[in-house]
C-alpha positions in Angstrom: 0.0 0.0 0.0 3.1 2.6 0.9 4.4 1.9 -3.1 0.7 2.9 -4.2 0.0 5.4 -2.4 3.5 7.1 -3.2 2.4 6.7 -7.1 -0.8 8.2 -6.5 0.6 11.4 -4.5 3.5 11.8 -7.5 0.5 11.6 -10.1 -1.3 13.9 -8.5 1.3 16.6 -7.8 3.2 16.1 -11.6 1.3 16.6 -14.6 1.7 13.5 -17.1 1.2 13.7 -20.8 -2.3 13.3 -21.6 -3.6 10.3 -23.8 -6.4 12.2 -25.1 -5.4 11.4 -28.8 -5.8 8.2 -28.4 -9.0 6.0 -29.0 -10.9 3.7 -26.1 -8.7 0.8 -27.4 -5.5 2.3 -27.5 -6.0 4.1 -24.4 -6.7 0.5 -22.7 -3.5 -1.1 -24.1 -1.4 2.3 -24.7 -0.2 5.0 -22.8 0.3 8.6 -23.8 1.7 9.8 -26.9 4.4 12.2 -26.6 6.5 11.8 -29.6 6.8 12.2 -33.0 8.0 8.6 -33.1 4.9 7.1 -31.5 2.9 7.9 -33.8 4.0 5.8 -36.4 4.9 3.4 -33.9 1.6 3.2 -32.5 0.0 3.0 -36.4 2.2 -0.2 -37.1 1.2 -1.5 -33.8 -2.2 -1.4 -34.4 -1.7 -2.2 -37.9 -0.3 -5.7 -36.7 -2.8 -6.5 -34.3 -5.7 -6.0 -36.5 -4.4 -8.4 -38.8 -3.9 -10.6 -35.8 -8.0 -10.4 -34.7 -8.7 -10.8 -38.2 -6.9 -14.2 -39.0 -7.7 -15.3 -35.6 -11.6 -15.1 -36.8 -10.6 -16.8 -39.7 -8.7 -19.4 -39.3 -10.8 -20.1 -35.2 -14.1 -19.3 -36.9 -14.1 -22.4 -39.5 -11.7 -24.8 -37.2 -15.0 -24.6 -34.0 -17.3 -24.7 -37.0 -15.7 -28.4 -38.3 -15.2 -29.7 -34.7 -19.3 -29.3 -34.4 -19.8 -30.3 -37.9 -17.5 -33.3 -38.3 -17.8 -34.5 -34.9 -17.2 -38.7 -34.4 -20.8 -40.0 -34.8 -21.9 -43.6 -33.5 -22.4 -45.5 -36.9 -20.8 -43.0 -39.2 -17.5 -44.1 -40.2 -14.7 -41.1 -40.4 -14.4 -39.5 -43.5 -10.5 -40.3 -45.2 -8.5 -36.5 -45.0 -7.5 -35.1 -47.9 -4.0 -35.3 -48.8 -3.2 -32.5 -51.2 -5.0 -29.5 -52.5 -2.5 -27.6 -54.7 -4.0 -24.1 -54.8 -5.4 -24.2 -51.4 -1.8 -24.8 -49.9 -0.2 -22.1 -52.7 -3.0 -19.8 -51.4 -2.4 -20.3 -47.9 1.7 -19.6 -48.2 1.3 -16.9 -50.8 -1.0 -14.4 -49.4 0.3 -14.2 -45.8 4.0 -14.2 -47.3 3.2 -10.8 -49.6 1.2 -9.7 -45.7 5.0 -10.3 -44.0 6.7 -8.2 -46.6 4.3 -5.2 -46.4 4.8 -5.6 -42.7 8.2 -5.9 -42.9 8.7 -2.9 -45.2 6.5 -1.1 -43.3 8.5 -2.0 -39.9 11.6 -1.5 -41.0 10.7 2.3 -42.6 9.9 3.2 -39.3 13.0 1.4 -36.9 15.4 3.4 -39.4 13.4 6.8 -38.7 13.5 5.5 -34.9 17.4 5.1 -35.5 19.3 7.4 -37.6 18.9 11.2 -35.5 18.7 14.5 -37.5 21.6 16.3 -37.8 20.8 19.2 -35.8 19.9 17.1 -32.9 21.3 18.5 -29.1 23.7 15.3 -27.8 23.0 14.4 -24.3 24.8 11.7 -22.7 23.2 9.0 -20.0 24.9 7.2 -17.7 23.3 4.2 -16.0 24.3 2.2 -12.7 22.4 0.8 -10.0 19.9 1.8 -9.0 19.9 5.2 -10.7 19.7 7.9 -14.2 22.0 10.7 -14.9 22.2 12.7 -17.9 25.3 15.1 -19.1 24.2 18.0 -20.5 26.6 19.9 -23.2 26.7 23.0 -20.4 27.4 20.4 -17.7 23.7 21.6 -15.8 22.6 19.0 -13.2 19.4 18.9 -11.2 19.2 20.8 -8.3 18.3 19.0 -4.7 14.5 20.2 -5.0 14.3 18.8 -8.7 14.1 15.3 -7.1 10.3 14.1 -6.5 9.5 10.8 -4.7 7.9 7.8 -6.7 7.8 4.4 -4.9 9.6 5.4 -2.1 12.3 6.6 -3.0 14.0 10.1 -4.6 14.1 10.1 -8.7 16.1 13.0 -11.1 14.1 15.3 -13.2 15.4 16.6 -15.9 14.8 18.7 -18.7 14.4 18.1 -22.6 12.8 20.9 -25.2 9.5 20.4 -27.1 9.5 20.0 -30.4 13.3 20.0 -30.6 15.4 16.1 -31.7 17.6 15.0 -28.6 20.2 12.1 -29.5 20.9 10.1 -26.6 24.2 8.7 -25.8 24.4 5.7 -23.4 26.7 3.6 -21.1 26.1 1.8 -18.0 29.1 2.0 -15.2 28.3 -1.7 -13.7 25.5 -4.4 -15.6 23.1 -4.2 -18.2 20.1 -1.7 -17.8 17.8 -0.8 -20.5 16.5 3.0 -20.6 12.3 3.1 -21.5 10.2 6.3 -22.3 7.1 4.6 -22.7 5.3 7.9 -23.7 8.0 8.1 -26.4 8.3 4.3 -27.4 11.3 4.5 -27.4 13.8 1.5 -25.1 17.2 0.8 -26.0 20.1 -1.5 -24.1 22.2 0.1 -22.2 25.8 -2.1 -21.5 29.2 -1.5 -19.9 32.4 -0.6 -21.5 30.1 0.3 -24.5 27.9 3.2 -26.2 24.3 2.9 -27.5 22.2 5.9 -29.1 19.0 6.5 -29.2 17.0 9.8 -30.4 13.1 11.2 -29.9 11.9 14.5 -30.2 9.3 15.6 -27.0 5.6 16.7 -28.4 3.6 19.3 -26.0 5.9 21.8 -23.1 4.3 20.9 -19.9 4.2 17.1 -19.8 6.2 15.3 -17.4 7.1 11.2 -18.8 8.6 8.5 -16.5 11.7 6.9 -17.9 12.2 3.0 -16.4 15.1 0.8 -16.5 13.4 -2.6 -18.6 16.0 -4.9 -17.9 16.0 -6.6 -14.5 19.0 -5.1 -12.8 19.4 -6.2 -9.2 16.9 -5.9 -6.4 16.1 -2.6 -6.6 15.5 -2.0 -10.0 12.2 -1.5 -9.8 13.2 1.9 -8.2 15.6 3.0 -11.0 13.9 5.7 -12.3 13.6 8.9 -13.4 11.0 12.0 -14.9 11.5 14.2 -17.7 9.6 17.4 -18.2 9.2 19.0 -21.1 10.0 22.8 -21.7 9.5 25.4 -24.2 12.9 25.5 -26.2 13.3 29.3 -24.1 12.6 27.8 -20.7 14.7 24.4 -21.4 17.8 26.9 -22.0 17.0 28.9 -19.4 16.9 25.8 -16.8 20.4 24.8 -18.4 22.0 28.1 -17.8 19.9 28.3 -13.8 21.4 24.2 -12.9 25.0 24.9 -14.0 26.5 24.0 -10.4 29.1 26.2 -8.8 30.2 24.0 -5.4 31.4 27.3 -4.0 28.0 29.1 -3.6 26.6 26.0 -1.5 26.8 25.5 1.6 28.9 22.4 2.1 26.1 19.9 3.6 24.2 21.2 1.2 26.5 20.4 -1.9 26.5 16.7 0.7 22.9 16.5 -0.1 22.6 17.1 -3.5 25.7 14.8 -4.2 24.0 11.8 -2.2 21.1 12.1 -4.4 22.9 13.3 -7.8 25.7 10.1 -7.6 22.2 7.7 -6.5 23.2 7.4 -2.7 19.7 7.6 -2.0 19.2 4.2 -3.8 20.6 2.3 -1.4 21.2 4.3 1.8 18.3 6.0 3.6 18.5 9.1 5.6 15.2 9.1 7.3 14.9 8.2 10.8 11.3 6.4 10.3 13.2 4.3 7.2 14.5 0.9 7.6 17.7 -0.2 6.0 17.8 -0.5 2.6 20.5 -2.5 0.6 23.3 -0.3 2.9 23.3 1.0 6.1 21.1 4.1 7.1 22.8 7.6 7.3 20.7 8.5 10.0 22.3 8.9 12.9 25.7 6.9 11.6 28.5 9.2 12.0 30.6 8.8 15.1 29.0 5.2 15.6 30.6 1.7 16.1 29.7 -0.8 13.3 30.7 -4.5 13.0 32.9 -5.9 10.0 32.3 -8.6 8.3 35.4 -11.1 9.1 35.5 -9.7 12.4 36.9 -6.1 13.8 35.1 -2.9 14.2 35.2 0.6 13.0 34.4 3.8 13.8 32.2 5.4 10.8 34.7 8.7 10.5 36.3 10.9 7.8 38.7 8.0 6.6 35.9 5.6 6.9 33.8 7.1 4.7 36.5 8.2 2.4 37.5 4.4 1.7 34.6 3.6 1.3 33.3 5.6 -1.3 36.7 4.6 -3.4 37.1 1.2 -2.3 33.7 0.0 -0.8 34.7 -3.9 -0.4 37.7 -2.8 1.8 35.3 -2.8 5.4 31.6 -3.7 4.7 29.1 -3.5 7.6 27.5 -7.2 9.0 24.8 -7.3 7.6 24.9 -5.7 4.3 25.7 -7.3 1.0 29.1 -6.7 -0.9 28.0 -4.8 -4.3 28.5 -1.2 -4.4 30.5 0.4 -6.8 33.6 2.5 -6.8 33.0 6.1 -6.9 37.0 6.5 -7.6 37.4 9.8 -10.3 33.4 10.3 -10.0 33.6 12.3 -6.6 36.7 14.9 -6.3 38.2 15.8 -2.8 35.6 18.8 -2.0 32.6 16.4 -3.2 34.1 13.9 -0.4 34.1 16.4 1.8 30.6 17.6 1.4 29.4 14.1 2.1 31.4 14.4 5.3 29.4 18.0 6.4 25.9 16.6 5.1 26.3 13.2 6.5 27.2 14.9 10.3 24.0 16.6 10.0 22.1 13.4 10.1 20.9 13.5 13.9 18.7 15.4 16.1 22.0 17.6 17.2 23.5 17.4 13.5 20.4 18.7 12.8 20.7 21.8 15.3 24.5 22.2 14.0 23.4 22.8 10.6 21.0 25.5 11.1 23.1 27.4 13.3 26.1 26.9 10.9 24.3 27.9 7.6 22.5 30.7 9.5 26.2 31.9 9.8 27.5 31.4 7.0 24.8 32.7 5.0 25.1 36.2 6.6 28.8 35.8 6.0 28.2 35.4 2.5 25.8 38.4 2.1 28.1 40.9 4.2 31.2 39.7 1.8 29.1 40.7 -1.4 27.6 43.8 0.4 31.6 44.6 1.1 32.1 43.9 -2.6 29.0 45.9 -3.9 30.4 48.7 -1.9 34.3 48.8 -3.4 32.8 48.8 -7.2 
């Protein structure tokens, strides 16, 4: 019931694309159209399937027909089968084989428009790992801390892409296979390891919000790897890549903490809510300064160097308890990023909690009377 009801309060607060051009049946078995693409997607689709009702009538209509009408009856021997009936068997291969070539033409028209991207399309670049999307804008913009919205539980990315504009994808997954699927697009590709896939869709209507899933079963949260795109006018998409261009040195650090646990998918396996149980790591709440048990014996003291091996090497100490299979974040998080962790991860308790809003309170007048000082000299 938690999982639903966190669907139906994201529903309720994000506006999804609307399914209003689509008929009672495609509504039942489709959802929203949002692309150019699914369009023609959606007319081979149904293309396919009405040919499937119709020779399902025809060849199931006759075959319950002869069952009733040739049924075994007591003292009437079984008519002999007959054995060969040239034009009915040339009729029989013929006409569906020139129905799989129109289908096949008509398919394959339609993969190569899904494949081959315009050449003014904007490149972003996705990077997949468990249990969470990125994307790497040509600006370097990143979502900001309140551009995360809860879905099942847990904190997804949105991001931006312009309306009416072509977008080429770029793909690569840091650990397994995922697979990256717009439904409102129909559009899924693979994504792999140690390899790039593409994949390109141009949004329809600014305002619509589309979930992206991971389709390929990839560990036991993957249900959770998700994310939300929103589409913008082409002016407010540039103007949201121009506002989430990051600068670490106007955050506060816990702040920068927070975003970075979030942005580099901490939250997919580490909670920071008291009420929350553990999820695949340990909590955050209340962790910092505590003793944990090793597996193969020993303790540790979660501290500074803690922490810092075990963001680079996280199968040098792991918590009993907790399974062995996060990743490196080696060159992903620089120095200051590790130390942001550090600020936002002390602020996890009822006096961390205190700490921070007395600390930010200061620095944040700091920080105004330095640029009032500045103001004043120009």
């Amino acid at each position: 019931m938690n999982a639903l009801n966190h669907i139906a309060s994201t529903l309720a607060a994000n506006p999804m694309a609307s399914n209003a051009d689509l008929n009672l049946l495609e509504r039942l078995m489709l959802s929203a159209r949002s692309s150019d693409y699914a369009a023609t997607h959606d007319m081979v689709y149904m293309v396919i399937f009405w040919l499937s009702v119709a020779f399902f009538v025809v060849v199931m209509g006759p075959y319950a027909y002869f069952i009733v009408k040739y049924r075994r009856k007591p003292g009437v021997p079984a008519q002999r089968s007959v054995s060969h009936n040239t034009p009915l068997e040339l009729a029989w291969s013929i006409f569906p084989l020139m129905l799989l070539c129109v289908l096949f033409f008509l398919g394959f028209e339609v993969f190569i428009d899904g494949q081959v991207a315009p050449a003014d399309a904007e490149t972003i670049n996705v990077h997949a790992k468990k249990w969470n999307w990125s994307l790497g804008y040509d600006n370097g913009a990143l979502p900001k801390s309140e551009d995360y919205v809860n879905l099942v539980g847990t904190s997804v990315p949105v991001f931006a892409i312009p309306a009416g504009k072509p977008i080429r994808l770029v793909l690569e997954s840091e650990d397994v296979i995922h697979s990256f699927y717009v439904p409102n697009f129909r559009k899924k590709i693979d994504v792999f390891p140690n390899r790039y896939t593409t994949m390109w869709f141009q949004a329809g209507n600014a305002g619509e919000r589309h979930y992206v899933f991971c389709a390929e079963y990839c560990g036991d949260q993957h249900s959770q790897m998700a994310a939300m795109l929103d589409t913008l006018s082409p002016e407010d998409y540039d103007k949201w890549k121009t506002d989430h261009v990051l600068n670490p040195k106007d955050m506060f650090p816990a702040d920068y903490g927070a975003f970075l646990y979030k942005q580099q998918g901490c939250n997919a396996c580490h909670t920071v809510d008291r009420a929350k149980s553990a999820g695949t790591g340990p909590p955050w709440w209340g962790i910092w300064g505590r003793t944990e048990n090793i597996e193969g014996g020993g303790q540790i003291t979660v501290d500074e160097n803690y922490v810092r091996e075990s963001i680079y090497t996280p199968a040098a100490k792991i918590v009993q308890g907790f399974p062995n299979q996060m990743n490196s974040f080696q060159g992903l998080i620089d120095p200051e990023g590790i130390s942001a962790i550090f600020a936002y991860m002390q602020t996890l308790s009822d006096e961390g909690q205190a700490k921070y809003e007395k600390d930010k309170a200061a620095w944040e007048a700091a920080k105004k009377a330095a640029e009032e000082a500045k103001a004043a000299q120009n």
